[in-house]
C-alpha positions in Angstrom: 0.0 0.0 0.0 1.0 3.2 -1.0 1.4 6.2 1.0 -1.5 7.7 -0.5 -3.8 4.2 -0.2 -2.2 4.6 3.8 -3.6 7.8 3.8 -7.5 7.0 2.5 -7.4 4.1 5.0 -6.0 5.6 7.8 -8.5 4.2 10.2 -7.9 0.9 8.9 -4.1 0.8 9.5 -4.0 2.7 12.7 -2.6 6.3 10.7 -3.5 9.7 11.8 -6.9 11.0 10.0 -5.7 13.4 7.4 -8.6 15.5 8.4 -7.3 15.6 12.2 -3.6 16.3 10.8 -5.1 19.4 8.4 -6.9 20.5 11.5 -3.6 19.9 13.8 -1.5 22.2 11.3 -3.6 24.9 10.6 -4.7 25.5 14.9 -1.2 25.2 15.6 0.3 27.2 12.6 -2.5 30.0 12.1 -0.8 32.8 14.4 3.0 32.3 13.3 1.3 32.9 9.9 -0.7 35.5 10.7 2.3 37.0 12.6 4.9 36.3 9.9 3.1 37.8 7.2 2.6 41.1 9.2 6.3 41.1 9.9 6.9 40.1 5.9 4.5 43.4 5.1 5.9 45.7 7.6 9.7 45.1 7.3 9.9 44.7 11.5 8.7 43.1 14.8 7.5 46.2 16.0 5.5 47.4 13.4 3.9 44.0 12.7 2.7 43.9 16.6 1.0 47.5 16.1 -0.7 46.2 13.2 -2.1 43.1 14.6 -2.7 45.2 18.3 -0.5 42.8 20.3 3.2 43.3 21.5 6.6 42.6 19.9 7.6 39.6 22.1 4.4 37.8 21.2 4.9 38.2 17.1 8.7 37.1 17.8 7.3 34.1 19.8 5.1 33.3 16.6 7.1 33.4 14.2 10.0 31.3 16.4 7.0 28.5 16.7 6.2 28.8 13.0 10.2 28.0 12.3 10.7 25.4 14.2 7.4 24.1 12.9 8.7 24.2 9.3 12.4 23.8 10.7 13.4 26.6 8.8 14.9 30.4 9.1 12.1 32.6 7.7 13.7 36.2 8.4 17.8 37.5 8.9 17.6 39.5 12.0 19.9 42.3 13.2 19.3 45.4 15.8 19.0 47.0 12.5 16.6 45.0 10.0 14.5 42.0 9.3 14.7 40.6 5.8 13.5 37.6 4.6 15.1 35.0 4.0 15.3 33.0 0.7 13.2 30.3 2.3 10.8 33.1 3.7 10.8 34.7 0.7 9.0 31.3 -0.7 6.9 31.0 1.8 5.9 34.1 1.8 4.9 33.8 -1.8 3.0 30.8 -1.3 1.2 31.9 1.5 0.5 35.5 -0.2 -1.7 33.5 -2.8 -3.6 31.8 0.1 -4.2 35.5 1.5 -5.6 36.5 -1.6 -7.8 34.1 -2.4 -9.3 34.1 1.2 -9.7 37.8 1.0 -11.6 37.6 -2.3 -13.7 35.0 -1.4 -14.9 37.5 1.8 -15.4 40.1 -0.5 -17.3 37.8 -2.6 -19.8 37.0 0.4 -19.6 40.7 1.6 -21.0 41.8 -2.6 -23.4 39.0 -2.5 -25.2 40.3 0.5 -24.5 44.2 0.1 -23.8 44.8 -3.9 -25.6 44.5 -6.9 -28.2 41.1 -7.0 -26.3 38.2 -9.0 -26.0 34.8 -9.1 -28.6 31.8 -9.1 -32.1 32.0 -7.3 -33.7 28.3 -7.1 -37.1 29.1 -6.5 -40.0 26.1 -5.7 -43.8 26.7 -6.1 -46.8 24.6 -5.9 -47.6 23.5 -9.7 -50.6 25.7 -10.4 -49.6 28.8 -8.4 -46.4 28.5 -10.0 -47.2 28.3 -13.9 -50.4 31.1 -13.2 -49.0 33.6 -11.1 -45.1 33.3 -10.8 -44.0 32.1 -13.9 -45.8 34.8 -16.0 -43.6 37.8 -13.5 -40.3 36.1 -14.4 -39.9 37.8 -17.4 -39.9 41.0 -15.7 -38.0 40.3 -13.1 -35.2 39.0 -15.3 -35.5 42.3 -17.1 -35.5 44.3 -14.0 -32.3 41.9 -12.7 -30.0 40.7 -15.4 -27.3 39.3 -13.0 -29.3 37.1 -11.4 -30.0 33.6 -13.0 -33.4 32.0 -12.1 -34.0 27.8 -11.2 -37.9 27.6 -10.9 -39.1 24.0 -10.0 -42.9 23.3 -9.9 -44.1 20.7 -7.7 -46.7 20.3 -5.2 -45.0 19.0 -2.3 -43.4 20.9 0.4 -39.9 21.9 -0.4 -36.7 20.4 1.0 -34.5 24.1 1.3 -31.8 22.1 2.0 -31.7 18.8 0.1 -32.6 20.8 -2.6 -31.1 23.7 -2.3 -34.0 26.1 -2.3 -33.4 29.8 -1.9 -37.3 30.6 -1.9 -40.7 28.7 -2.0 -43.7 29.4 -2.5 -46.6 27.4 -0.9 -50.2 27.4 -0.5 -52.5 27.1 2.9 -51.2 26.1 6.4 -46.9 26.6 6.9 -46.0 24.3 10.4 -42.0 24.6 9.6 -41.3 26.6 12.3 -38.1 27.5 10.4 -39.3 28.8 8.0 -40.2 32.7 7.3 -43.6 32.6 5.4 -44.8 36.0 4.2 -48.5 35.9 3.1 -48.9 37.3 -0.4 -52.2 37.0 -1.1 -55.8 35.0 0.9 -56.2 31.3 -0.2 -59.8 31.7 -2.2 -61.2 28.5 -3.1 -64.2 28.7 -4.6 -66.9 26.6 -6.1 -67.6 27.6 -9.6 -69.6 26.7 -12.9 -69.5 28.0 -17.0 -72.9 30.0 -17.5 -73.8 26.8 -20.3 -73.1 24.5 -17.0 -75.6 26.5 -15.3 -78.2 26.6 -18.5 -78.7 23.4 -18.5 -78.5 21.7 -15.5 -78.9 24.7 -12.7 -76.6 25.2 -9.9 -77.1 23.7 -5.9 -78.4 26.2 -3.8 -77.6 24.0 -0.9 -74.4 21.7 0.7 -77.1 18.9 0.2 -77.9 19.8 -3.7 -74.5 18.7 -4.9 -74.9 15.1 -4.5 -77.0 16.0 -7.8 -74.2 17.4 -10.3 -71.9 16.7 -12.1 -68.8 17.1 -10.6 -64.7 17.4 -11.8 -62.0 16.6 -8.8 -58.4 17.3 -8.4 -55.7 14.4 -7.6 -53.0 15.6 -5.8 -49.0 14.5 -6.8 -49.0 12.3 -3.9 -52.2 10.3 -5.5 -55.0 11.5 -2.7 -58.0 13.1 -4.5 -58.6 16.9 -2.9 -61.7 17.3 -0.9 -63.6 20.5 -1.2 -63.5 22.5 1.6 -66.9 24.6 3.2 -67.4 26.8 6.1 -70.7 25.7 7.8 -71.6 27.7 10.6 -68.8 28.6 11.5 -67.2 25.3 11.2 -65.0 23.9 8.4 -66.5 20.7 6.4 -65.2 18.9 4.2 -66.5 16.8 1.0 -65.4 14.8 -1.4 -67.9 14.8 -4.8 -68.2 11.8 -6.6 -66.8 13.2 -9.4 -67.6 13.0 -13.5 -64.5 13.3 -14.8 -60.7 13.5 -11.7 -57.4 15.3 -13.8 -54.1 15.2 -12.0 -53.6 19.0 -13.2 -55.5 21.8 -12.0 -55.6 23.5 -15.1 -57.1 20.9 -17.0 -59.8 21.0 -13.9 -60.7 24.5 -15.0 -61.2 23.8 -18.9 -63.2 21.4 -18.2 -65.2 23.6 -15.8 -65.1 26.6 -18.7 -66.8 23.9 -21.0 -69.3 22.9 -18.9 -68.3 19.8 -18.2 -69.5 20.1 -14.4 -68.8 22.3 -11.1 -65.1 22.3 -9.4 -63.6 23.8 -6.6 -60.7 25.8 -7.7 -58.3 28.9 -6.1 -59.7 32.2 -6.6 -55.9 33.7 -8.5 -56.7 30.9 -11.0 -60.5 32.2 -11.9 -60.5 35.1 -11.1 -60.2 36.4 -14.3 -63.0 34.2 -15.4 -65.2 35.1 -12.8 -64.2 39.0 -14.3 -65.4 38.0 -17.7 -68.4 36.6 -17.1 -67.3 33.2 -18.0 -67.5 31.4 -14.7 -69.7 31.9 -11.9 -69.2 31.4 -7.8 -71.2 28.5 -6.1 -72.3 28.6 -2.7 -70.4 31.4 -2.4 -72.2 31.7 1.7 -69.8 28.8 2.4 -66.9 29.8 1.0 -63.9 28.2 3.4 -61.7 30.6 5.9 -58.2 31.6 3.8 -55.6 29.9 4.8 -53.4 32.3 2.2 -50.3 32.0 -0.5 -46.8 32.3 1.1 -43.6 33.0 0.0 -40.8 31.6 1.9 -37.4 31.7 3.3 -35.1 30.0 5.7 -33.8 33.0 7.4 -34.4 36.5 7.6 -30.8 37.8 8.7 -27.8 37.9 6.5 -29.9 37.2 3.4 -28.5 37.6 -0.2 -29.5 40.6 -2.1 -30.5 38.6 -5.1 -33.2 36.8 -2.4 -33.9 40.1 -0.9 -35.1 41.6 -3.8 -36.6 38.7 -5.4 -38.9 38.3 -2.4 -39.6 42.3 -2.8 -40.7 41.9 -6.4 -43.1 39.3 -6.1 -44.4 40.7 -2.9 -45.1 43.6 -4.9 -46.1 42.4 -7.9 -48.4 39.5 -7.0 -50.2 41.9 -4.6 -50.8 44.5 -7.3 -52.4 41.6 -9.4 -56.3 41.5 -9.3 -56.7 37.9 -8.5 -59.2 37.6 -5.6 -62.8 36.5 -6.1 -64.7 38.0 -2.7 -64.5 41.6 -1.8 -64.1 40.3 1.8 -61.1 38.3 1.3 -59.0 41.5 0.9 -56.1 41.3 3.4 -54.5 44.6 5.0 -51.4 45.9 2.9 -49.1 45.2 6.1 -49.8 41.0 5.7 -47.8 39.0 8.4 -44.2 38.0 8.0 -43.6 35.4 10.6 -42.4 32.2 11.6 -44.8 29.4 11.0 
């Protein structure tokens, strides 16, 4: 076995974990470096221990560890001058490059959360939210930010920020990740609704009871469960689940079924809303119209957060409030919606 293969199997053979040994070096030679390349930059002891705020003795002592660390003379001292030697002028090269790449990679950090928004933004949204609300303001946004690149994944289950590396989600109803910052955008409508031909020729229910007689179109879920519809009954929530005509695993097929006539549905308010505008879908039972459990955006942490997040999370904020999406008068939420942990 190599020294290398020695190395990788280090538990194995009873050797030092290389990752212990990196650690080992680096505690043990990170203030002779520190102090060496002070003394390097300022040409003397004394002037290396006003720039790093501590006293001569204790750079000298540094430095003396760091050489007989490395077993080698890194400056020619007299009462006079400190020069480097040829060995410290190596080392100092080497470790120069380490300098500057640690000190770019803090300005790095330092623009991405105070200078201009850049980089990638991996966004996650439920799938009909998503392609009817979020996907349509992308275009903009990209306009507005060129430096920023955008990952949007559409999916109906909760997102994994981590696993998956998510910088901001959007998700519909109730947010129990207490993690997790959830800003509400806009109420949660969901609201019965029929096509005016629907209503022609077959009527509408005037009662919870009455819909046991329609035709009805349900929504499957990604995880397989079919949704239930959702009513508020004095004052309580109650739930049903329609036997239903015609069951589509996408919402927007759902709704041009509904907009042919094809039956009654229960679907959010952003995505009918312009239907209901145009005449070309009317509200069911609207008296039992469930309590909104509201559209969030989301985010893992509300300190130290990139400006390309920050400003993403203002735009939509902005933008998808502006939008005239909501069915019911009533549902209108007060400009200063909640930001808060769930």
């Amino acid at each position: 076995m190599d020294q290398t293969d020695a190395l990788q199997h280090g538990f194995r053979v009873g050797l030092p974990n290389p990752a212990d040994a990196l650690s080992t070096c680096f505690s043990t030679s990170y203030a002779g470096i520190i102090a060496f390349m002070a003394v390097a930059t300022e040409g003397s002891f004394a002037k290396a221990g006003e720039r790093l705020g501590i006293g001569r003795s204790a750079v000298s002592r540094n430095v003396q560890k760091l050489e007989s660390q490395l077993s080698t003379r890194l400056f020619l001292r007299t009462t006079r001058s400190t020069h480097l030697t040829r060995e410290g002028e190596r080392f100092f090269e080497n470790c120069n490059q380490g300098v500057t790449h640690i000190v770019d990679a803090m300005n790095d950090m330092l623009d991405l959360r105070q200078g201009p928004p850049q980089g990638l933004l991996r966004i996650c949204s439920t799938v009909g939210f998503g392609r009817n609300v979020v996907a349509p303001l992308l275009a903009h946004f990209a306009d507005q930010y060129p430096d920023i690149a955008v990952d949007l994944l559409l999916d109906d289950k909760p997102a994994d920020f981590a696993a998956e590396q998510i910088d901001v989600a959007f998700r519909d109803g109730c947010i129990e990740d207490s993690s997790i910052i959830a800003k509400q955008l806009i109420p949660m409508q969901m609201v019965l609704c029929a096509s005016p031909l629907y209503a022609e020729k077959y009527g509408l229910p005037v009662t919870l009871d009455d819909l046991n007689a329609h035709q009805c179109i349900n929504y499957r879920l990604s995880g397989g469960r079919v949704f239930e519809w959702e009513f508020k009954v004095d004052g309580r929530m109650r739930k049903y689940l329609p036997t239903a005509r015609m069951t589509f695993n996408d919402a927007d097929l759902v709704l041009h079924a509904v907009l042919e006539g094809r039956g009654i549905a229960q679907l959010p308010g952003y995505q009918i809303a312009r239907h209901i505008a145009r005449n070309e879908l009317v509200m069911v039972l609207r008296g039992h119209v469930p309590d909104d459990r509201g559209h969030y955006i989301c985010y893992l942490c509300r300190q130290h957060l990139p400006s390309r997040i920050r400003v993403f999370v203002d735009f939509m904020t902005e933008q998808i409030r502006a939008l005239d999406l909501l069915c019911l008068g009533d549902f209108y939420m007060d400009a200063s919606a909640s930001e808060h942990h769930a």
